[in-house]
C-alpha positions in Angstrom: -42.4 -47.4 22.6 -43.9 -50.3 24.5 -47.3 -52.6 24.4 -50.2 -52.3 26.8 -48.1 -55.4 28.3 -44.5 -53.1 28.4 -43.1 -54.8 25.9 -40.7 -52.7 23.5 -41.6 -51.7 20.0 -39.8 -54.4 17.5 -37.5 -51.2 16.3 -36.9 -50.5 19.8 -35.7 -53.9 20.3 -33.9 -54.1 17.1 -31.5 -51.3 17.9 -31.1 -52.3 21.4 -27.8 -54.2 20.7 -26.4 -51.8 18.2 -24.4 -49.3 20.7 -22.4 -50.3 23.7 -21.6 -48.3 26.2 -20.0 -48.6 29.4 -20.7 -47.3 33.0 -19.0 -45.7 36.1 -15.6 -45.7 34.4 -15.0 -49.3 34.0 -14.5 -51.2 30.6 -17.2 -53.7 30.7 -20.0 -52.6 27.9 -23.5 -53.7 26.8 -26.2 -52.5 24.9 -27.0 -48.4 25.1 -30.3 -48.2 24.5 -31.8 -50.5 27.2 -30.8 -53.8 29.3 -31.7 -57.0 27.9 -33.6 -58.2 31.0 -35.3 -54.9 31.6 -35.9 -53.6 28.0 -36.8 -50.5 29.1 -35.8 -47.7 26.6 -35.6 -45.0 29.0 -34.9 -42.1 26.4 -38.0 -43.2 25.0 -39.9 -43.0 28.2 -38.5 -39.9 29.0 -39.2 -38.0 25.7 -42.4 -39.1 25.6 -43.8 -39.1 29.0 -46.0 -36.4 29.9 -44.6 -36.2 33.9 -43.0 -38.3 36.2 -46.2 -40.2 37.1 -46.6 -41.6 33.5 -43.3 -42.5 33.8 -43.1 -44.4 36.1 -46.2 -45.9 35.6 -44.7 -47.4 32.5 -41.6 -48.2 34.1 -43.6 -50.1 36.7 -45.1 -52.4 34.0 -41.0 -53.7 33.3 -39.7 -53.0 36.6 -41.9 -55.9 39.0 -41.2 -59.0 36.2 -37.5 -57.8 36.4 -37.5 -57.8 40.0 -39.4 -61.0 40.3 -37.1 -62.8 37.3 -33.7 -61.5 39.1 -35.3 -63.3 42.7 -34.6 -66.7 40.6 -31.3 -68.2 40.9 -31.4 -70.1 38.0 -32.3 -66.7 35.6 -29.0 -65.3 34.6 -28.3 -61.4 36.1 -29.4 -59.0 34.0 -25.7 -56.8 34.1 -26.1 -54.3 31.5 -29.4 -53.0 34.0 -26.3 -50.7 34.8 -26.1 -48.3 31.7 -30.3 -48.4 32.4 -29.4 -46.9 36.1 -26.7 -44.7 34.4 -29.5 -43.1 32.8 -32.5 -42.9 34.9 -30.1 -41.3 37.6 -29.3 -38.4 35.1 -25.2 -38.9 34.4 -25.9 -39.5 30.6 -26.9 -36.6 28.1 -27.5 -34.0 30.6 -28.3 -31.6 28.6 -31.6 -33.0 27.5 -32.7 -32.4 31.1 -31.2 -29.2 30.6 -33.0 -28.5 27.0 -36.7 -29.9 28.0 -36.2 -32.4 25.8 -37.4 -34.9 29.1 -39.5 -34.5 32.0 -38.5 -32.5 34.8 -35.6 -33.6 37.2 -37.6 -32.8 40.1 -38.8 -34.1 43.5 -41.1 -36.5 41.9 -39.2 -37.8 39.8 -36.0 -38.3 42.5 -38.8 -39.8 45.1 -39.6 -42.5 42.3 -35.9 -43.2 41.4 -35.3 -43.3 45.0 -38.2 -46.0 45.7 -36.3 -48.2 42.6 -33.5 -48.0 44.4 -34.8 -49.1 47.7 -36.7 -52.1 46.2 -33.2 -53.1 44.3 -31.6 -52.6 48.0 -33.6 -54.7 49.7 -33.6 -57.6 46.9 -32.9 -61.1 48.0 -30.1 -61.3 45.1 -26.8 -59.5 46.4 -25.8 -58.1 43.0 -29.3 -56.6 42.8 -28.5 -55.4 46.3 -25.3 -53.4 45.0 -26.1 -52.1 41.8 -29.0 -50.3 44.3 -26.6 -49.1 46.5 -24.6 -47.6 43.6 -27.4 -46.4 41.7 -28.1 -44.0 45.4 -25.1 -42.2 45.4 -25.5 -41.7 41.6 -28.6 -40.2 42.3 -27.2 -38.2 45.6 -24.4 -37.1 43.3 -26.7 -35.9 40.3 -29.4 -34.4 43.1 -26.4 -32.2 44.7 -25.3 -30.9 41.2 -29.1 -29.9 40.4 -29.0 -28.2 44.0 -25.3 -26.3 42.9 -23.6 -28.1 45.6 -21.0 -30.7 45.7 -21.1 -33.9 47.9 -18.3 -34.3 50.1 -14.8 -35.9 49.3 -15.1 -37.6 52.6 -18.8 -38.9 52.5 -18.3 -40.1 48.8 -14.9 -42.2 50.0 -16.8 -43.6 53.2 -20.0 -44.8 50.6 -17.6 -46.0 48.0 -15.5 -48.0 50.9 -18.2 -49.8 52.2 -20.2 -50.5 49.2 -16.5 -52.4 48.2 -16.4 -54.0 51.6 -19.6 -55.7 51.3 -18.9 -56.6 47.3 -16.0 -58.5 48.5 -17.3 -59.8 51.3 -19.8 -61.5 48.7 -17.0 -62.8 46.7 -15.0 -65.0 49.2 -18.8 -67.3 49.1 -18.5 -67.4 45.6 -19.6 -71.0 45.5 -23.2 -69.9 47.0 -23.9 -67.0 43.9 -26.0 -67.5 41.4 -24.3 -68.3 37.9 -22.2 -65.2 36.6 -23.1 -63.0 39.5 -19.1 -63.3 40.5 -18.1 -61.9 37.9 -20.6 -58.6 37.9 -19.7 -58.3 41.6 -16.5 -57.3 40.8 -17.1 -55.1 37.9 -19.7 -53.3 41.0 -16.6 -53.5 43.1 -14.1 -51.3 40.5 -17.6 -49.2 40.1 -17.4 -48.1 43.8 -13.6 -47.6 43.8 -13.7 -45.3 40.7 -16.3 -43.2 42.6 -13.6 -41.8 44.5 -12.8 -38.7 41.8 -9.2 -38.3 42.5 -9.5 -34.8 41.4 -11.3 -34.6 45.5 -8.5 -36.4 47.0 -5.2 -35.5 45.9 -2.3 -37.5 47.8 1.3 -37.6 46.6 1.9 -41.3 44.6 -1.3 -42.6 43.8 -5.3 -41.8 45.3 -7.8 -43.3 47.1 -9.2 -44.7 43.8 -5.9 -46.4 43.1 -5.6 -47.4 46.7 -9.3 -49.3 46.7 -8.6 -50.7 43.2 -5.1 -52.1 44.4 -6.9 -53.7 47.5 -9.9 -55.3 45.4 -7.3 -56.6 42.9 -5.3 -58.2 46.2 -8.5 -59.8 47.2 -9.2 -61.1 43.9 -6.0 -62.9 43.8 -6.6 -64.5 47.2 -9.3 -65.7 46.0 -8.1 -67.2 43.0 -10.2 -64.5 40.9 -9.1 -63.3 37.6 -11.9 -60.5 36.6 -11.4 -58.8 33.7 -13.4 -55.2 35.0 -10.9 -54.7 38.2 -7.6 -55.7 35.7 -8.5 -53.5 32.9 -9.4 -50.8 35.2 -6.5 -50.6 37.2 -3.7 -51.5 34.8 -5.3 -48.8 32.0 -5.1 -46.2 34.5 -2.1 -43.6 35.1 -2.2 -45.2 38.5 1.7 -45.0 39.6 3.4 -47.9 37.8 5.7 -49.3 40.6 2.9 -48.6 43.4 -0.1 -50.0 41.8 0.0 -51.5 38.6 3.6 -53.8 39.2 2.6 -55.5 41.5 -0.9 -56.3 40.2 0.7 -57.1 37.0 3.2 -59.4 38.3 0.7 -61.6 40.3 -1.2 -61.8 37.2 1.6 -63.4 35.2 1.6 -65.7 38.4 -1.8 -66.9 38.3 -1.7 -67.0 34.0 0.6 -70.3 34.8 -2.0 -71.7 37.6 -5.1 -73.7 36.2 -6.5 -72.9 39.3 -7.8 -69.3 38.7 -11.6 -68.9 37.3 -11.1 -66.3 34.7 -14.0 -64.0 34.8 -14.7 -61.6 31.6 -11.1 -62.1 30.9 -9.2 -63.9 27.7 -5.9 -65.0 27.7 -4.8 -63.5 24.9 -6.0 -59.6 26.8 -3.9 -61.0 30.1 -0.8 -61.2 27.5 -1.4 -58.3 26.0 -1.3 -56.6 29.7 1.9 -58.4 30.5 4.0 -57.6 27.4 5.4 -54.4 29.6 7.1 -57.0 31.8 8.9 -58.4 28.8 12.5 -57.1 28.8 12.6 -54.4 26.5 14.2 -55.5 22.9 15.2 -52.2 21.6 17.7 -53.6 19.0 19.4 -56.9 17.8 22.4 -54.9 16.7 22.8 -52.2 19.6 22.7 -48.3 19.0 23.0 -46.6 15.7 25.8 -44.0 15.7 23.6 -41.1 16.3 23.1 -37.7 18.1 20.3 -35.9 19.1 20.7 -32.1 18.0 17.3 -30.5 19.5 14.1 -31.5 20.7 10.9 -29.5 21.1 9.0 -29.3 24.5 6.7 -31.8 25.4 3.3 -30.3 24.7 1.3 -28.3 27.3 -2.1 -30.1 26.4 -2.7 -33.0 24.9 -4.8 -30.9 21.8 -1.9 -29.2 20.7 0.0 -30.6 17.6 2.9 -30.0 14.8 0.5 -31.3 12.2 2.6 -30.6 8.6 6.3 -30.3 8.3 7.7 -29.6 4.9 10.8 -29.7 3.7 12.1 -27.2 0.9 16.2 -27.6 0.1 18.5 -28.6 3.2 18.0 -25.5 4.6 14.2 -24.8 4.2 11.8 -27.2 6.9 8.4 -25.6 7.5 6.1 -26.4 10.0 2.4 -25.9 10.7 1.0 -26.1 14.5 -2.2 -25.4 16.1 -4.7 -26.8 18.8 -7.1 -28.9 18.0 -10.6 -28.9 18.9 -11.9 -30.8 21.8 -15.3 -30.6 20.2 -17.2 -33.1 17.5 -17.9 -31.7 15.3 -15.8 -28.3 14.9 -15.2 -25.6 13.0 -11.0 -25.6 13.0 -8.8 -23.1 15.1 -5.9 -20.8 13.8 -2.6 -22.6 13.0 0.9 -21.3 13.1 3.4 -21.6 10.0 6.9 -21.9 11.3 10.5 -21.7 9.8 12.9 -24.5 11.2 16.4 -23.9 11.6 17.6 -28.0 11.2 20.4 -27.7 12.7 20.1 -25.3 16.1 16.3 -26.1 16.2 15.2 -22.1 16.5 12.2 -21.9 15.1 10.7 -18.4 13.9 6.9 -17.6 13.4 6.5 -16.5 9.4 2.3 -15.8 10.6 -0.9 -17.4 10.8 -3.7 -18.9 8.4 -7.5 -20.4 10.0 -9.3 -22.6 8.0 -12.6 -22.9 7.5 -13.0 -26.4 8.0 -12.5 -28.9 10.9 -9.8 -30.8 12.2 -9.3 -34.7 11.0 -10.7 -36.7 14.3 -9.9 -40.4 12.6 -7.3 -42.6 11.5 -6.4 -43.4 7.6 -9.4 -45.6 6.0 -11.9 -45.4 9.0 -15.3 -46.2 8.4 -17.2 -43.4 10.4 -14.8 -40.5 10.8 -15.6 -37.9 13.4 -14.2 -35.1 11.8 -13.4 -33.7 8.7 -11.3 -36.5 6.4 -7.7 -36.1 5.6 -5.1 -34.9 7.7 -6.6 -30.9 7.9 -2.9 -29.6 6.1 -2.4 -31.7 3.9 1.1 -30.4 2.3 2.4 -27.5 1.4 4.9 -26.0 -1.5 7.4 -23.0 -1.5 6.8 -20.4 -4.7 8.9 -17.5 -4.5 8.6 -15.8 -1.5 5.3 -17.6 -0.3 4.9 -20.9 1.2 1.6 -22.4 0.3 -0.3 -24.3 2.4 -2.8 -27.0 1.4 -5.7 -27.8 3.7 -8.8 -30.8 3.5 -11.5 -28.5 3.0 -10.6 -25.1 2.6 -8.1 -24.7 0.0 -4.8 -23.2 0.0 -3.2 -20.5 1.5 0.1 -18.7 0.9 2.4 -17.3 4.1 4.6 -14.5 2.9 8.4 -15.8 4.1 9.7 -12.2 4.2 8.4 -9.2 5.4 5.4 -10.0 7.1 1.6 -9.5 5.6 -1.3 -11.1 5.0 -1.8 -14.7 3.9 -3.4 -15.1 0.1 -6.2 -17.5 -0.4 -7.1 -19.5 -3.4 -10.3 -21.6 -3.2 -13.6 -22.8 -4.8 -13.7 -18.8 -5.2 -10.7 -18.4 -7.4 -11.6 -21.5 -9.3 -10.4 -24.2 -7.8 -13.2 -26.7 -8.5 -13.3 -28.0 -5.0 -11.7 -26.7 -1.4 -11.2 -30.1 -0.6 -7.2 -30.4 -1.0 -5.1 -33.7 -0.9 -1.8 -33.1 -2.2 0.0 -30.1 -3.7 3.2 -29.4 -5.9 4.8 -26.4 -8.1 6.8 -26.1 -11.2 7.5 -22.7 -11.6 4.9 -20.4 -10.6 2.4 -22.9 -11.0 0.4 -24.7 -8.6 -0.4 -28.3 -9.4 -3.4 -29.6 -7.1 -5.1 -32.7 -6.4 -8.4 -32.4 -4.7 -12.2 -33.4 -4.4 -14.5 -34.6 -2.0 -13.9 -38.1 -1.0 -15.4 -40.9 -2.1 -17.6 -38.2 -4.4 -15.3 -36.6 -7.3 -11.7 -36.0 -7.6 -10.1 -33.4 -9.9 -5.9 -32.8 -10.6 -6.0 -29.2 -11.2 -3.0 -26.7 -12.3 -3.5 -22.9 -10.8 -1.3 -20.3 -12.3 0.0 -17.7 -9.6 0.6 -14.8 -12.0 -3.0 -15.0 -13.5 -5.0 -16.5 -11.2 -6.3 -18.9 -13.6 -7.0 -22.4 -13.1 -7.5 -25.4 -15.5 -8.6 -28.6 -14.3 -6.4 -31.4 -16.3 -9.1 -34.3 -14.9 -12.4 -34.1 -13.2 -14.9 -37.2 -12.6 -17.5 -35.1 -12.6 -16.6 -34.9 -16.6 -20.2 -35.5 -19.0 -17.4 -36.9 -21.6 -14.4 -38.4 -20.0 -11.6 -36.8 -21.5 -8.6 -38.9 -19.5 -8.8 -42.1 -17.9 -9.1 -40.7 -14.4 -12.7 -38.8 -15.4 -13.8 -41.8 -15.4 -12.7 -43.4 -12.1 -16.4 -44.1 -10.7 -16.5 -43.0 -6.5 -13.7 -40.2 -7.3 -10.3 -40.1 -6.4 -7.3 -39.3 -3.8 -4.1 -37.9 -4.8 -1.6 -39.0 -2.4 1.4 -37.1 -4.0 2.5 -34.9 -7.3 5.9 -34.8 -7.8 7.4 -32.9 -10.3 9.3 -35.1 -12.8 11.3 -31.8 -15.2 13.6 -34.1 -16.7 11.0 -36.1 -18.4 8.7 -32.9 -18.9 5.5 -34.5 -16.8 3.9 -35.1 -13.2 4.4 -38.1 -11.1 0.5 -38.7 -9.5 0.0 -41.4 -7.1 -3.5 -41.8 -7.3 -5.8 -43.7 -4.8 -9.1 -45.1 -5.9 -9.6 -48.0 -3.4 -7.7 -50.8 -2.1 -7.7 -53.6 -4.3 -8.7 -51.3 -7.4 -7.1 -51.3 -10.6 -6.5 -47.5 -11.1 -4.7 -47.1 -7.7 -0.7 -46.4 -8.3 1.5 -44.2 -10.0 0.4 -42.5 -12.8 2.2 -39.7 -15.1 0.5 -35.9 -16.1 2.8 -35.2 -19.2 3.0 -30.9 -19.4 3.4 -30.9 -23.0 0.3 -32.0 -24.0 -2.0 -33.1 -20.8 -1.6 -36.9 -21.7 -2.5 -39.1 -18.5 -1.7 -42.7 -17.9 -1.1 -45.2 -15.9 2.1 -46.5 -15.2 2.0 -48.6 -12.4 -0.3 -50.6 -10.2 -0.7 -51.1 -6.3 -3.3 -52.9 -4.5 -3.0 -50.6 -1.8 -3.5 -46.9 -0.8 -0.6 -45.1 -0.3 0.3 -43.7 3.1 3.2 -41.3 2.0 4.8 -40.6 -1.0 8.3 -39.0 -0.4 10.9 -37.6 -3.2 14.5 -38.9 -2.6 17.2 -36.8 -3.1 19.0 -39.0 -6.1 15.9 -38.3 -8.5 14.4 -41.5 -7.1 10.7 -41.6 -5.3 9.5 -44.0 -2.5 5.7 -44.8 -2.1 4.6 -46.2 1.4 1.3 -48.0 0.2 -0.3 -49.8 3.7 -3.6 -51.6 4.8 -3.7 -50.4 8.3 -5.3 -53.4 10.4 -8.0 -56.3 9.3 -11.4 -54.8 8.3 -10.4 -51.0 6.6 -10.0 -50.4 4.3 -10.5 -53.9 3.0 -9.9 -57.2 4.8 -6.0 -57.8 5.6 -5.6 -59.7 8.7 -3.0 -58.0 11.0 -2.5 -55.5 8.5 0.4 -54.6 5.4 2.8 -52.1 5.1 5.5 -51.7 2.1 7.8 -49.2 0.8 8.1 -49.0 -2.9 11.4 -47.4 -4.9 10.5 -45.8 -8.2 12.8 -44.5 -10.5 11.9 -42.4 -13.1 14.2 -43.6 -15.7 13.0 -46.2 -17.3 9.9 -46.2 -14.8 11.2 -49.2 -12.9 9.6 -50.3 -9.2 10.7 -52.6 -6.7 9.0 -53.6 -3.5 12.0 -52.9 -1.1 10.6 -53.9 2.4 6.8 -55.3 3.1 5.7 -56.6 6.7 4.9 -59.7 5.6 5.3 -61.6 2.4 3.1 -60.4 0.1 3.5 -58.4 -2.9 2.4 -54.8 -3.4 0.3 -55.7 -6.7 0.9 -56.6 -10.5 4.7 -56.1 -11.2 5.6 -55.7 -7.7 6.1 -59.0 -6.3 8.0 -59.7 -3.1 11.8 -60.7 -4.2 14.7 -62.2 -2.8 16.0 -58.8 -2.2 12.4 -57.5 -0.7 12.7 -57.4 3.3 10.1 -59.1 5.6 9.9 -56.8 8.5 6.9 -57.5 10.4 7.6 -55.3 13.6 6.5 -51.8 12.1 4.2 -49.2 13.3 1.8 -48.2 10.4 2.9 -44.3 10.4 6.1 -42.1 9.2 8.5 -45.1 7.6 11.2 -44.0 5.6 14.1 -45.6 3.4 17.3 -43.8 3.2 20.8 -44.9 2.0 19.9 -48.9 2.6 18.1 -48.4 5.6 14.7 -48.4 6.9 13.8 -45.9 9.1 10.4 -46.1 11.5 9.0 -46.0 15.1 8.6 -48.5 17.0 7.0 -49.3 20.3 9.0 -49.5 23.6 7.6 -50.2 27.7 8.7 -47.3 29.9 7.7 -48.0 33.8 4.4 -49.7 32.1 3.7 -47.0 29.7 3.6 -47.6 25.7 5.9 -44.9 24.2 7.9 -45.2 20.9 11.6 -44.1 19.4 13.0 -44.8 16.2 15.0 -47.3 14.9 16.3 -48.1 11.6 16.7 -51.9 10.0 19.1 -52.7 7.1 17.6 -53.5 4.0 20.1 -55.5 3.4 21.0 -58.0 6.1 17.9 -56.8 8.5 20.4 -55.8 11.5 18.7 -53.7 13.7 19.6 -50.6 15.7 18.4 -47.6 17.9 18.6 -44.3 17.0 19.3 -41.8 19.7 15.9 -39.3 18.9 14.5 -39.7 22.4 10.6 -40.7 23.6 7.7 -40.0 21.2 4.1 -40.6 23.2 2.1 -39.1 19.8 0.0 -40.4 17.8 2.5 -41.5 15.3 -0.5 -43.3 13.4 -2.2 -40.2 12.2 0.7 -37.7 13.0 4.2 -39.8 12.5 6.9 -38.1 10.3 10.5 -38.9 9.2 12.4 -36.7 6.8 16.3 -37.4 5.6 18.7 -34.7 4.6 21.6 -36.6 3.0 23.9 -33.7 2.6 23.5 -33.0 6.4 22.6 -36.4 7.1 20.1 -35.3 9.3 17.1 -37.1 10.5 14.0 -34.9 10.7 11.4 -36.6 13.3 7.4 -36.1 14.5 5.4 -37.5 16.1 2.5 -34.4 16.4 3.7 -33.8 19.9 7.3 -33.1 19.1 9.8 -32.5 16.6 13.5 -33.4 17.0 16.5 -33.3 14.8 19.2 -36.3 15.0 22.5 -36.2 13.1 23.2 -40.0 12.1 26.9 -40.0 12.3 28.0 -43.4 10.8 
C-alpha cells in the first residue's frame, strides 16, 4: 500500500488514473482511487488497517506534506482531494462498513476525521478552507445515518447557504487566488447548493437547490465567470425550465459573444451544445405530413418499465412483449407480458406470461463493457399455429398459446438447441429456424422441428471439420435476421461477424440441400433487418458513433434494398457519403441524410421514416419524421412525443394495406394512419 515514507505502491499509483468519479452531485470527475496530491488510497488503508489508530497514523504520514504543499501559492490545488473526502467521510460503498470489510465507523474513527477537517478549516488557502467545511457536514450527515436519525431540512439549508456565501464571497477577489483555485471554488459552491436534497424541501416550481444554484450562476455572470461545474449542474437538472434554466441559458449565449468572460472548466463547443434548445425548433423543411394519430399508450409509470419486442404477423397480427426492468447490475430478469395489438383501436389483450432466466440488456449496440446481459433480452419472435414464439438472449425460446389460455412451452439447450443464447428467429411451416450462440464465442443457425422436437444445427463454429463457410468464421457469429425466401426454396441470413469483416452481409441457407453462401457483402453490422411487403427486404447496417464498434467518426447509418430476384442491392439512403461495402457504393440515386438518430429507421413507399430530436421547454424529446428519397423534402408526422431510449428500444413498422405506421420508442407505442 505505501512505503515507510507514505508513498503509494507503483500498482497503486498505476491505477490511480484509471476511474473517475465525481462527487456531491456535480459533473466535475478525477481519479477514484486517490487524489493526485494526496495519493492516499483510502480503500487500501481501510482494508488493511488493523483500527482507526493505524489509520490514521498512516494517513498522517500523506496528510502534513499535503497540508504544507497546499499552504504554497505557487503549488497547484489538489481538486480531486474531494472524491478522497467523499470517501473517508463514509458516502461511497457503504456497505463495506456495513460488511467488516473496513474498520469500524466509530467514535475514533469520527474524532480523527473530525481533526482532518478542522486542520483543512483553519488552512491559510480558502479552497482548502471549504472543501473542510463540506467535508463536516458530510461527516454530520453520515454520523446521523449511523445514529438512525436524520439531520434537519432546515440546519442542512442554513450550512449549505453559508458555506455558498462565503464561496462567493471568495470569488469576486478572484485576482488574489492562487492559480486554478477560481475555478474549484465554484465547483465547491454547486457542492453546497446540491446539499439541499430537494426531496426535504419540497416547494411548488423549483427547490432550494435550484434556488442557490440559480443565485450562484447570477453571481457568476456578474463577475464575468463562465464555470463549467455550476452550468452543467444547473442546466442538466429537471430544475423548471422557464424559472431556472432560461434565464441561465440565455445569459450564457450572452457572454459566449463577450471575449471578456474567463471560461473556467468549460469548452465552447459544451456551451453550444447547452444552447442548441434556444435554437428555433426546425421540425420540417416541407411542413406536416398528412397524418393522424389513431392511439397512443400511457406514458410509463417508472422509468424501468418497457415495450421491449413488437412483432408483426399479417395486418392484423402485432404482438408485443413488456416487462420491468431490473434496477440492479447484474440481474437475474423479471416476468414479461406477451400482448395482442389491435392496430387500429389500440386495445391490447394479455395472451400470458413467460420469465427468463437470464438478465436484461443494460448497454447500447457494439459497447465495449456491457452491464448486462448482450442483445436486446427478446430478441424476436415468430407465429406457428396457434403459439407465438418468443426468442430471448440467453434463455431460449418460448411459445405463448394465442387461444385458450395455458402454459408457455420452452425449447432450450435442454431440447437441443446448442446454445440458449438466441439472436434471431423465423418459421416455415412448423419449423423453427434459429440463429444463436454466445457472442464473440460460437455461433450456430439451427432448424428445430415443432412436431418432433428435433433439432439439427445447419452451421456451428464450434465444428472439428468445417462443413459450410460460416463453421469457420473465427470469434463466432450474430444472426441479425432469417427471412424466409419460399419462392426460391432457401433462407435469407444476415450474418454479423465484425465490422469491417469480410463474412458480414447477406447470405442464403438453401432447404433443399443445406448449401450456404455468401451473397453479399457489408462493412457494417446490421441494426435491423425488416421484410417488405412487395417480396423485397431492407437491411439497416450502422456504426453507431466514433470508437465502437470500430473507428467511424460521427458515426454511419444506411438502409439497404435487397430484392430477391436476381439478388440485386442498392444503398438507398447513408448519412453521409460513404458506401455500405463491395457492390454497394453510394449512387446518384443514394440519399445523404445526415440528421438521423441511430435507432428504428424505416423505408416505405419512397420515404424514409425515423426519429428525430426536437427541444421542448429545454428538454430533448423526439417524434418522427419521414424524408423523400427522392427529392429529400422533409415532413412531420403527427405520432406525438417519444422521451425513450430510441437507441436501444426505437421501432417503426409499416402496414401498406392499412397504411399504418406502427411506432416505439420502449416507453410507448402509438399507431398513426399516414393519409396522403
Amino acid at each position: 500500500m505505501t512505503d515507510a515514507a507514505g508513498r503509494p505502491s507503483a500498482n497503486d499509483i498505476n491505477a490511480g488514473g484509471s476511474l473517475l468519479s465525481g462527487a456531491g452531485g456535480v459533473p466535475v470527475y478525477y481519479p477514484e482511487k486517490y487524489s493526485q496530491g494526496l495519493r492516499f488510497p483510502v480503500h487500501a488503508a481501510l482494508t488493511l488497517s488493523r483500527d482507526a489508530d493505524e489509520f490514521f497514523r498512516l494517513l498522517e504520514v500523506r496528510l502534513a506534506p499535503w497540508l504544507e504543499r497546499e499552504a504554497d501559492s505557487r503549488q497547484r490545488h489538489d481538486a480531486g482531494v474531494i472524491t478522497t473526502l467523499d470517501h473517508l467521510a463514509g458516502t461511497r460503498m457503504p456497505e463495506m462498513w456495513e460488511g467488516g470489510t473496513y474498520i469500524p465507523y466509530d467514535d475514533t474513527y469520527l474524532n480523527g476525521l473530525r481533526d482532518m477537517a478542522a486542520r483543512m478549516c483553519a488552512h491559510p488557502r480558502a479552497v482548502v478552507r471549504l472543501e473542510g467545511e463540506f467535508f463536516k457536514v458530510w461527516m454530520d450527515r453520515r454520523e446521523a445515518e449511523r445514529k438512525g436519525e436524520v439531520l434537519s431540512s432546515e440546519d442542512i439549508q442554513r450550512r449549505a447557504v453559508a458555506l455558498i456565501e462565503e464561496a462567493l464571497t471568495v470569488t469576486r477577489s478572484a485576482e488574489s487566488l492562487p492559480p486554478g483555485d477560481l475555478e474549484v471554488v465554484y465547483e465547491m459552491a454547486a457542492r453546497a447548493a446540491k446539499l439541499i436534497d430537494p426531496r426535504f424541501v419540497p416547494r411548488a416550481g423549483g427547490t432550494p437547490c435550484d434556488d442557490e444554484l440559480l443565485k450562484i450562476a447570477e453571481s457568476m455572470f456578474a463577475q464575468r465567470h463562465l464555470s463549467g461545474a455550476v452550468l452543467k449542474t444547473l442546466l442538466n437538472s429537471q430544475a423548471d425550465f422557464t424559472t431556472y434554466r432560461l434565464p441561465v441559458l440565455q445569459k450564457l449565449d450572452a457572454a459566449c459573444d463577450d471575449s471578456g468572460f474567463v471560461w473556467l472548466g468549460f469548452k465552447r463547443g459544451e456551451a453550444e451544445h447547452m444552447l442548441r434548445v434556444l435554437a428555433r425548433d426546425e421540425p420540417s423543411r416541407g411542413g406536416t405530413a398528412g397524418s393522424r394519430l389513431l392511439w397512443a399508450t400511457d406514458a410509463p409509470q417508472s422509468r424501468w418499465e418497457r415495450w421491449i419486442s413488437l412483432s408483426l404477423h399479417a395486418e392484423d397480427g402485432w404482438y408485443a412483449v413488456s416487462g420491468r426492468q431490473s434496477a440492479s447490475i447484474p440481474n437475474q430478469g423479471s416476468p414479461l407480458t406477451v400482448w395482442r395489438m389491435d392496430v387500429e383501436s389500440g386495445r391490447k389483450e394479455p395472451l400470458g406470461q413467460i420469465w427468463p432466466q437470464t438478465c436484461w440488456a443494460s448497454q447500447y449496440h457494439g459497447a465495449r463493457q456491457p452491464h448486462g446481459c448482450e442483445g436486446n433480452y427478446v430478441e424476436g419472435a415468430v407465429r406457428v399455429g396457434r403459439r407465438l414464439w418468443i426468442a430471448t438472449s440467453g434463455d431460449g425460446l418460448f411459445g405463448v398459446p394465442l387461444e385458450g389460455g395455458g402454459e408457455p412451452l420452452h425449447v432450450g439447450m435442454a431440447e437441443g438447441l446448442p446454445s440458449a443464447v438466441i439472436h434471431s428467429v423465423a418459421a416455415i411451416g412448423d419449423v423453427l429456424y434459429i440463429g444463436c450462440g454466445q457472442f464473440e464465442t460460437e455461433g450456430y443457425l439451427a432448424a428445430y422441428e415443432l412436431a418432433g422436437g428435433r433439432c439439427r444445427v445447419l452451421a456451428s463454429t464450434m465444428r472439428a471439420s468445417p462443413e459450410t463457410p460460416l463453421d469457420a468464421l473465427s470469434g463466432g457469429f450474430r444472426i441479425r435476421g432469417i427471412v424466409p425466401d419460399t419462392p426460391r426454396r432457401r433462407l435469407l441470413v444476415v450474418v454479423d461477424n465484425g465490422d469491417l469483416k469480410p463474412a458480414t452481409g447477406i447470405w442464403e441457407c438453401r432447404l433443399d440441400d443445406g448449401g450456404i453462401r455468401q451473397l453479399q457483402q457489408m462493412d457494417r453490422v446490421a441494426h435491423a433487418v425488416l421484410p417488405a411487403g412487395d417480396g423485397t427486404i431492407w437491411v439497416y447496417p450502422f456504426c453507431r458513433n466514433e470508437w465502437r464498434p470500430i473507428r467511424e467518426k460521427g458515426g454511419w447509418y444506411g438502409a439497404v434494398k435487397w430484392d430477391p430476384v436476381g439478388d440485386r442491392a442498392w444503398l438507398a439512403f447513408a448519412t453521409k457519403k460513404k458506401g455500405a461495402g463491395p457492390g454497394l457504393p453510394v449512387q446518384a440515386n443514394t440519399l445523404i441524410f445526415p440528421n438521423l438518430q441511430l435507432g428504428g429507421a424505416l423505408v416505405a413507399e419512397g420515404w424514409l421514416y425515423h426519429f428525430a430530436e426536437k427541444m421542448v421547454d429545454g428538454e430533448s424529446v423526439k417524434e418522427v419524421r419521414r424524408v423523400s428519397l427522392a427529392s429529400g423534402h422533409v415532413e412531420t408526422i403527427h405520432a406525438g412525443i417519444f422521451r425513450g431510449n430510441v437507441y436501444q428500444w426505437g421501432r417503426l413498422h409499416w402496414l401498406p394495406e392499412k397504411r399504418i405506421l406502427l411506432v416505439s420508442d420502449g416507453d410507448r407505442l402509438a399507431a398513426v394512419k399516414i393519409e396522403d
